[in-house]
C-alpha positions in Angstrom: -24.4 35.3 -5.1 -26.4 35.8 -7.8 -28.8 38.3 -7.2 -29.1 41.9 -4.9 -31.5 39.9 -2.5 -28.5 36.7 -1.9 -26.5 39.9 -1.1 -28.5 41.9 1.4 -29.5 38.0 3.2 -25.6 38.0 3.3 -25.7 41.7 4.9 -28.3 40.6 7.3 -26.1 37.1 8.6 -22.9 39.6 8.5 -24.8 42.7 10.9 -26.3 39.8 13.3 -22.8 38.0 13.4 -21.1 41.3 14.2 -23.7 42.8 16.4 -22.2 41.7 20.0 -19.0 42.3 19.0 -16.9 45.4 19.5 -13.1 43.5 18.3 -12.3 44.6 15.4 -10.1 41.7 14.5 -12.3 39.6 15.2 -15.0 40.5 13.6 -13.2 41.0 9.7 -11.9 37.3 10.8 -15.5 36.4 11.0 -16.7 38.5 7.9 -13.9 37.0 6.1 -14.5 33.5 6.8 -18.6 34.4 6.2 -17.8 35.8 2.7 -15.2 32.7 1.8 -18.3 30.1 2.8 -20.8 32.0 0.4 -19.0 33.5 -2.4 -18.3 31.3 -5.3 -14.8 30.9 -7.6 -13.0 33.0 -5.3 -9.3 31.9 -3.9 -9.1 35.1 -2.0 -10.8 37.0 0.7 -10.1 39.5 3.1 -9.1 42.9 4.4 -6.3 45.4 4.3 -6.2 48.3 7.1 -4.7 51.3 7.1 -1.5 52.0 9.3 1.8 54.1 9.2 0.6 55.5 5.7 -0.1 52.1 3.9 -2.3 49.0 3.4 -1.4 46.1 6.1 -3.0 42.7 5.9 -5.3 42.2 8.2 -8.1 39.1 8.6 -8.3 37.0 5.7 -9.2 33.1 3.9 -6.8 31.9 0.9 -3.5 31.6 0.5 -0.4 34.1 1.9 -0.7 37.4 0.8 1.3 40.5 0.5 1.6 42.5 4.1 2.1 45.8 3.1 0.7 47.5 0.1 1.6 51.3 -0.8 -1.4 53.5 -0.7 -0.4 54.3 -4.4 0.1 50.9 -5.6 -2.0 47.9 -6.7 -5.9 47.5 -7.0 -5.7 47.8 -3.2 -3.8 51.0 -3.6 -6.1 52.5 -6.0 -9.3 51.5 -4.1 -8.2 53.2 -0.8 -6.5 56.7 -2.3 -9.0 57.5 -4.7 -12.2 56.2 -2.4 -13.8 54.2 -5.3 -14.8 50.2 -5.7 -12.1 48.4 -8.2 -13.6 45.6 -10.2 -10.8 44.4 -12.5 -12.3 41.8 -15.3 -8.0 40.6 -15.4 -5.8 41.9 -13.2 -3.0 41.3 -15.9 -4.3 44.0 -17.9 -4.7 46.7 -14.7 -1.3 48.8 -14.9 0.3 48.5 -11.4 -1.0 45.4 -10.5 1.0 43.8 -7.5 0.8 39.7 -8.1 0.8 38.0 -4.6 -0.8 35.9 -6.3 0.0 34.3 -9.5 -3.3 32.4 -9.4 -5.7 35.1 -9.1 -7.2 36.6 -12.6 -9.8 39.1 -11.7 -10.2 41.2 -8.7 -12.5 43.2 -6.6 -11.7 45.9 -4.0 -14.1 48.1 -2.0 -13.4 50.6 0.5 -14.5 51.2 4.3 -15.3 54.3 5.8 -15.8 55.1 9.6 -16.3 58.7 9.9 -16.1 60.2 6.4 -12.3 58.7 6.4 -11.0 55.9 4.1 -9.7 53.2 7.0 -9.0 49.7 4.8 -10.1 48.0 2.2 -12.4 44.2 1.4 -10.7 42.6 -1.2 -11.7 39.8 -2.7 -9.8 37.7 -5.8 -10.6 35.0 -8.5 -8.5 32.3 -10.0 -11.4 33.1 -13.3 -11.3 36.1 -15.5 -14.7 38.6 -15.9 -15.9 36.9 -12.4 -17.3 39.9 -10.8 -19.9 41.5 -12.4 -22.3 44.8 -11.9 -24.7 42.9 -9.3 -21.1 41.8 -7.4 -20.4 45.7 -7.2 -23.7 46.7 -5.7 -24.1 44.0 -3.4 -20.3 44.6 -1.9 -21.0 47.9 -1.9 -24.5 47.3 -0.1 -22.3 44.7 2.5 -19.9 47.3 3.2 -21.8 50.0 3.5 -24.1 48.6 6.1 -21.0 47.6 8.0 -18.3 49.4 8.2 -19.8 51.9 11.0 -20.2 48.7 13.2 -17.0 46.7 12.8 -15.1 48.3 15.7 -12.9 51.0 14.1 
């Protein structure tokens, strides 16, 4: 994605792939697979949902990941308690930062509302430093934003 307009096209295939749906699993399974397919020099993609007071995997494309993440830990963590996108140029120099996986260098994590409340996170990792950038932020954002009252919460 290289500009705001690949990102909204994205929005648009995400909303019409969603839009019969009411499972929630299934559609982040489907997001996350639609994301993996059009997002460059990524190794990571998915979602993390809120249960029992912390972050528990939920849908996602890469390799295994960490299951549970504390609300105060991690990118993840930080993302979902203080209700703010995290986009981390090299995850080695964020303080806290939980490897899962040793192969990932920068990270991006934005988080989904339903109702004015904080219910999970999209998180999405690089095997590259500095690979997310300003136009990455907005068009997450954007993505996420034109979603997350339709994905079955």
């Amino acid at each position: 994605m290289n500009t705001l307009n690949d990102y909204q096209l994205l929005t648009k295939q995400a909303l019409a792939l969603i839009e019969n749906e009411s499972d929630l699993i299934a559609n982040l399974s489907n997001l996350s697979a639609l994301l993996n397919m059009n997002l460059d020099k990524i190794n990571w993609v998915g979602f993390y949902l809120l249960k029992d007071q912390q972050l528990i995997l939920g849908p996602f494309q890469g390799n295994v990941a960490c299951v549970r993440i504390d609300l105060d830990k991690g990118v993840c963590g930080k993302a979902f308690s203080s209700n703010t996108t995290q986009r981390i140029a090299d995850v080695h120099d964020f303080p806290g930062h939980i490897a899962c996986d040793a192969a990932s260098q920068s990270e991006i994590v934005v988080p989904i509302n339903v109702n004015g409340k904080t219910v999970a996170v999209l998180d999405i990792d690089s095997p590259i430093t500095e690979r997310f950038n300003e136009v990455d932020e907005q068009g997450l954002n954007y993505f996420v934003e034109q979603l997350q009252s339709q994905l079955g919460f």
